[in-house]
N, C-alpha and C positions, 0 to 999 in steps of 0.2 A: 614517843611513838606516834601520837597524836597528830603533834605536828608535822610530819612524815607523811604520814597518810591522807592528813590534807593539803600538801605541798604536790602528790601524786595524781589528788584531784583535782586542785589544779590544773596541773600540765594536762592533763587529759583533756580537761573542760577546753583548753587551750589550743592545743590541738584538734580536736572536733571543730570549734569556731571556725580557726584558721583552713579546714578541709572543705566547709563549707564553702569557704572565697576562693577557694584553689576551682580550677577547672576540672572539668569530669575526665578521669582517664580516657583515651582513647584505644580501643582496640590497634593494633601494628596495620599502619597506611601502610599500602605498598605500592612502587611503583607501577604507573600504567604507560605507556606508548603509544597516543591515540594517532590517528593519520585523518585530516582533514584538509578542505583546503582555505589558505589565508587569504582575507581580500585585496583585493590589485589596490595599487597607489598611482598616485600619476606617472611613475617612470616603471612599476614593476607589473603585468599581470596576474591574475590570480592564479595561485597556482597552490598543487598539493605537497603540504608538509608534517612535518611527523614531530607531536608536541609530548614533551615530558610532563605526566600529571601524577594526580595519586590516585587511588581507591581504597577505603576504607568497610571492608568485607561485612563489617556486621550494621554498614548503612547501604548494603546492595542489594537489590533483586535481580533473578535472573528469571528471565519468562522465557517459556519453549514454545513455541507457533508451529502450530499445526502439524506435528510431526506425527503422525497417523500414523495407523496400521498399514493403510492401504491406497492406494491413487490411481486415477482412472488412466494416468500416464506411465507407464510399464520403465521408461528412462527416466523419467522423476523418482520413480522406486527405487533403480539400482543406482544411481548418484545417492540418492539419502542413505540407502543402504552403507553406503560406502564410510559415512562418517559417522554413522550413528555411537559407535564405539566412541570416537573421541568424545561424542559430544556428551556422550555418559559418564563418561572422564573429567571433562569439566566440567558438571555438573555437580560429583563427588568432591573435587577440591573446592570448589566455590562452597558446599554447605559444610562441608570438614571446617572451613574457614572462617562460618560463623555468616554464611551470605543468607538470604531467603529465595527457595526455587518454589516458580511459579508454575505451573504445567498448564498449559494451554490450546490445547486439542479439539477448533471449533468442531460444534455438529455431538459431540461425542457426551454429553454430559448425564445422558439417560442411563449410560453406562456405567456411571461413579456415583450413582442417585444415594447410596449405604456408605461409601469410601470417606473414612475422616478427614484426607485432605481435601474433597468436599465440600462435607460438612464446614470446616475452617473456613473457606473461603464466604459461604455463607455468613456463618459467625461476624466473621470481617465487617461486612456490610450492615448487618444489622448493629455492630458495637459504634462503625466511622459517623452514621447516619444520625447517631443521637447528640451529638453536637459539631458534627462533619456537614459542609458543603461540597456536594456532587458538582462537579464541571458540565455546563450543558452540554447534551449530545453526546456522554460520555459513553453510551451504548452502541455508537453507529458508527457505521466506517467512514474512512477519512479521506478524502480522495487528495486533498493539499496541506501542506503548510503554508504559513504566510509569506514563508522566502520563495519557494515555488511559484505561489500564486504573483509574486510580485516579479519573480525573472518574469514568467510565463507573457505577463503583461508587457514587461517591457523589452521583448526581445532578447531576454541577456542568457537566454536557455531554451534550451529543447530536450523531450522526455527521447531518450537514445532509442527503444526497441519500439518494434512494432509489434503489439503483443493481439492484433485482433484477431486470431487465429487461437485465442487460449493459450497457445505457447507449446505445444506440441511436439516433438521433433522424434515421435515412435517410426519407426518402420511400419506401415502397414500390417504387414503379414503378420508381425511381434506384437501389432497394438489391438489386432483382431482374436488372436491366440491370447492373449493374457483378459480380455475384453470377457472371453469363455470359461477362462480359469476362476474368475469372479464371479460367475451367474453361478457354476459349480457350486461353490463356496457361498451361496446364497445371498451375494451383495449385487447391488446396483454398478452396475460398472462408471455410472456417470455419475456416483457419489456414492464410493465405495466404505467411505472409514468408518470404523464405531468406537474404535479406540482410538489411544494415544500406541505409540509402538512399542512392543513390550523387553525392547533393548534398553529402553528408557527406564531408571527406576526411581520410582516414587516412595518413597520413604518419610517417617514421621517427622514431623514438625512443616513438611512439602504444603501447598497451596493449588488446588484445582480449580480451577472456573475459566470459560470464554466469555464474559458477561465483564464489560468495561466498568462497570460500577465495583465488581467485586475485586478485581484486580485495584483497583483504584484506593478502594478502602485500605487493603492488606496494606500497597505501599503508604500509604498515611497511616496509617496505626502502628508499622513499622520504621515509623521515619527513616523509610528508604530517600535515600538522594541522587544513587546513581539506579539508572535500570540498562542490565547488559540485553540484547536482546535474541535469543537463536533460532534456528529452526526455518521452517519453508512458508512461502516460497519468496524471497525479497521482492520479484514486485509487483507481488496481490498482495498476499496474506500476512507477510512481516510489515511492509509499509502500511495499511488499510486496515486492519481488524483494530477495533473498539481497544485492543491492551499493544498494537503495534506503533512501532514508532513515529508516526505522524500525530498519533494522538498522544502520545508520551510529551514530543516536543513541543504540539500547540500547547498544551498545558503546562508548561515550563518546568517537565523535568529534565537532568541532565540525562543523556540517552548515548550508547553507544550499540551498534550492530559487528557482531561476530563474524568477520566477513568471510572466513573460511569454513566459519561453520553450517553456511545456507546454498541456497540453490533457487533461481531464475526460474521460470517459465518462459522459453525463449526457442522458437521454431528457426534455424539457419537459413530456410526458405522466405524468411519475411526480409524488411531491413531492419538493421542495414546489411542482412545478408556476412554476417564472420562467422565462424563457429561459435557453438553455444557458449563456452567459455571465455571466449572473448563479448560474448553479447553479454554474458554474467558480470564482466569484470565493468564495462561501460554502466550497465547499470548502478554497481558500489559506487562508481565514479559519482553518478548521477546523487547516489545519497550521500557521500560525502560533501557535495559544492551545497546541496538543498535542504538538506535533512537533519544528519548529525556524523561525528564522526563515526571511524570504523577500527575497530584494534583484530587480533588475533587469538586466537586459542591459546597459543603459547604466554599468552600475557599472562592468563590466570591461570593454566598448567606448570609454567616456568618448566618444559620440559627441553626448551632450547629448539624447537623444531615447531612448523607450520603445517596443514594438514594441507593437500592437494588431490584432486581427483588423479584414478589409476588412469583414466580416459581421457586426461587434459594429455593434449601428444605436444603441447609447444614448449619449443625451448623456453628455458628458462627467462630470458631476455625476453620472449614475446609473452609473459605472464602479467598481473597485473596492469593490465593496461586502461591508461589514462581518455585519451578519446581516442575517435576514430580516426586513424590514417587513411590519407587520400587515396592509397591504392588499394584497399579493404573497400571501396565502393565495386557493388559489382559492374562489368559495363553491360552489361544484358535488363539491368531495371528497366522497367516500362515506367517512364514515369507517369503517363495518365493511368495506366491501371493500379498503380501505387497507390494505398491512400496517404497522401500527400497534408500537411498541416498549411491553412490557410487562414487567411484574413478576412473577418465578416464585420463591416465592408465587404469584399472583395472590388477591388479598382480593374483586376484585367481578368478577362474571359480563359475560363477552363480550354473550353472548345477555339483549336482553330476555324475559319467560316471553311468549306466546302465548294467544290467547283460548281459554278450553275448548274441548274438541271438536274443533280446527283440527289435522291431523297437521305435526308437524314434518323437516320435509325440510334443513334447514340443516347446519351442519357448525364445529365450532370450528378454525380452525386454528395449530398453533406450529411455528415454528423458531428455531434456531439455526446456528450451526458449531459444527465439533467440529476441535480442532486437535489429531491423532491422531498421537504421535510412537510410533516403532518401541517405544521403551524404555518405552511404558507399556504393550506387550502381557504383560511378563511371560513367565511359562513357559506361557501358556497357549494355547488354537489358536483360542478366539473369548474375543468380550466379553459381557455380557448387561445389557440395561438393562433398568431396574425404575420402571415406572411403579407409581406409590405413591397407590391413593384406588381411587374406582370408574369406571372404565378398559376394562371388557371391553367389545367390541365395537368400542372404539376400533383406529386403525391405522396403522402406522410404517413411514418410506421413511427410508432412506439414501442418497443420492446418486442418488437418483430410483430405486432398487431398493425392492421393495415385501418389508418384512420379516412381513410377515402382522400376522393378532390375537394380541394378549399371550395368553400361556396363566398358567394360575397356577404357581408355582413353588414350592420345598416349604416356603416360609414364606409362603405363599398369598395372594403379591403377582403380580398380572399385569406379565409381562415377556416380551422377545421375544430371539432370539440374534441376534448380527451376526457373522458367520465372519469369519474373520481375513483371507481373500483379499478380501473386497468394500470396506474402506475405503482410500483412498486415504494409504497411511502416509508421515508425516513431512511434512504437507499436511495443508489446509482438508478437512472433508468437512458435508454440510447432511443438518441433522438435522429432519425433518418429522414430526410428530404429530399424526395427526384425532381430536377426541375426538366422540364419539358426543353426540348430545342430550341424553341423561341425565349428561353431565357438563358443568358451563358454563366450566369453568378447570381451572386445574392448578392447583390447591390445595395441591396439595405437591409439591416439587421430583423433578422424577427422578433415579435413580442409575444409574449408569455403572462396571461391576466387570468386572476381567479374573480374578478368583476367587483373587487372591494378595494383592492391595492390597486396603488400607481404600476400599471403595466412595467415587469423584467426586462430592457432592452437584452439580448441576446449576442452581444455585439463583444465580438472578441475572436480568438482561437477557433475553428472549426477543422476538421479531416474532411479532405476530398478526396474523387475520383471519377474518373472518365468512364462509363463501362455500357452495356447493350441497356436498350430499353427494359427487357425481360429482367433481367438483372435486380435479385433483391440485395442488397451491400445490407447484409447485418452479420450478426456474430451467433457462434451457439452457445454462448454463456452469457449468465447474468455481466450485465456492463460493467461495473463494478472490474470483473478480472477481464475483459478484452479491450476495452477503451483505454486511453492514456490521461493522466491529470493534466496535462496542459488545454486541454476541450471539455472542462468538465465547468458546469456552470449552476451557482448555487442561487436562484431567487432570492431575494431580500438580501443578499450581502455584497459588498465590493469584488468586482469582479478582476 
């Protein structure tokens, strides 16, 4: 009997060894169908295709972007309205399945201040931090990637929408009336949310934070490896916030966008001028080539079926679409009142010259962003830019702050100060330039010095336009959401 019994422990002892060199069970992969596009060869273009992968549910996170209670744009409302259901739907099979939902509703956190999932998120950060390395910058929005930043630079892309308008596309009279419905309701119309939206449900074991460290943690102490990502608006807020996909990818996670599940900021009056749905889909296009890929609802519902707006009215055929077709330009653009993407340098003049005699009333104008992080102020208490050529009488805004006419400076280059209190630090800020009539371009790049560093040359991408002297060209929102990443320009790094 004896020896029975130690024959049994044996096998056992034997077993356990052997379980240790075995690999760890995995939870059930399942199929994914991502849609990206593959890079061109010498005989083929790049072009978009659709690759068979896996996903592995109890190494996924899913993060929800900003899906509010409430938005200052009355048709951003009832588009989200419209999916919110599903996206609650997949929300429930993904953690049915063993995934991690992150809930992410900037602005709103005051509101969750007692709520566990919360607290958890908190938790997260204080547990990753004690033997965790934080990603720099992992708090701030992200205006590029490095594929971006690198088409951007060499011609091989352009950001599709013109979103300098905030993206609007209300009816007046409906965006004035719901404007009222808000004030009622004791919100701000121009930054209405407090919540996340309560179609959404947040349930135990769930994850709450807008704070790119806290999200950051969770997925490392979850050895997440895929993050799905949902919700509004693709492209501010899903691209750009501290837990959105630009910052997912610089930090080399694998990242996929929902692309049925989100919605654009996209005014049909801008360009390139198509419907909002087709401005929606150029945009996925745009994160697919730059970004990351993009799958469906139905991947992780497996309900056989795609969500589509009740309001998308195109055939079928004219749905997802790739770029932009030649006859989708409108012929009615202006293109000097367009703002227009240019080269600084600039080699040829905005302005055509004028018949003798004729006084010129016109105006050139430039911007950018300026993505002004703390650490490039240096020891100093402002920055000075230096416009380089002939410039006086010209005139420069910061963030819609009027920095006056350049004065000559003692190497008798017109420049102007920007005090260290007026830019918006470790953020997007818009950088506006009128040049006077006697100048037609910017011929040479401007420089950007906090008087410790080797001067920013400024020299890349900029948005132009033609427009009256009076004429302020700026935006009504922080730059960040009306500027585009291709004109966005970060001091001390490769541009």
């Amino acid at each position: 009997m004896r020896s029975h019994r130690l024959l049994l422990f044996l096998s056992l002892l034997s077993l356990f060894k052997l379980s240790e060199m075995m690999p760890e069970v995995r939870a059930e992969e399942r199929k994914l169908v991502v849609r990206t596009y593959v890079p061109a060869t010498e005989t083929i273009p790049s072009q978009r295709a659709n690759l068979h992968q896996t996903w592995n549910p109890a190494e996924t996170a899913v993060i929800v972007c900003d899906v509010w209670d409430a938005h200052h744009s009355v048709n951003a409302v009832r588009r989200m309205s419209e999916f919110l259901p599903r996206l609650n739907k997949l929300l429930t099979v993904a953690r049915e399945s063993g995934a991690t939902i992150i809930h992410s509703p900037s602005d709103c956190m005051p509101s969750y201040e007692d709520h566990p999932a919360r607290k958890s998120a908190q938790q997260a950060l204080i547990e990753y931090t004690k033997s965790g390395t934080l990603p720099p910058d992992i708090n701030a929005w992200v205006n590029l990637t490095k594929a971006e930043r690198e088409a951007f630079r060499n011609g091989l892309g352009r950001y599709p929408l013109d979103q300098s308008d905030g993206g609007e596309d209300d009816d007046p009279m409906a965006h004035s009336e719901w404007a009222g419905k808000l004030r009622q309701e004791g919100r701000n119309p121009s930054l209405p949310w407090k919540k996340q939206s309560s179609v959404i449900e947040i349930k135990d074991g769930d994850f709450l934070s807008d704070r790119g460290e806290e999200v950051w943690s969770v997925l490392q102490n979850k050895k997440i490896k895929l993050v799905v990502l949902v919700g509004v608006h693709t492209n501010m807020c899903v691209l750009g916030r501290p837990f959105g996909l630009r910052q997912m990818v610089n930090n080399g996670m694998r990242t996929v966008l929902v692309r049925d599940l989100t919605d654009c900021m996209y005014n049909p009056k801008r360009w390139p001028f198509v419907d909002h749905f087709s401005g929606n889909d150029l945009l996925i296009a745009h994160v697919e080539r730059f970004v990351c890929p993009t799958i469906t609802s139905n991947q992780i519902i497996n309900d056989g079926r795609d969500f589509y707006f009740a309001t998308d009215k195109r055939l079928p055929q004219d749905r997802e679409l790739d770029e932009l077709p030649a006859k989708a330009i409108s012929p009615k653009r202006n293109a000097a009142s367009d703002w227009t993407v240019k080269a600084v340098p600039a080699t040829e003049p905005l302005l055509p010259p004028l018949p003798e005699g004729k006084v010129d009333d016109r105006a050139i104008w430039y911007r950018c962003t300026l993505r002004l992080m703390t650490r490039h102020l240096g020891d100093k208490p402002e920055l000075k830019l230096v416009l380089r050529g002939p410039m006086l009488g010209s005139k420069v805004w910061l963030n819609g702050q009027d920095l006056g006419e350049p004065i000559l400076n003692d190497e008798g280059l017109p420049s102007v100060t920007i005090p260290s209190s007026l830019p918006t630090w470790d953020d997007a800020n818009l950088l506006v330039i009128r040049l006077s009539t006697k100048a037609t371009k910017l011929d040479k790049a401007p420089l950007l010095s906090n008087g410790t560093t080797p001067a920013t040359e400024l020299a890349g991408l900029w948005q132009a336009r033609v427009g009256g002297a009076g004429l302020l060209s700026n935006i009504p929102l922080p730059a960040k959401f009306g500027t585009t990443p291709e004109i966005v320009f970060e001091p001390g790094s490769e541009r």
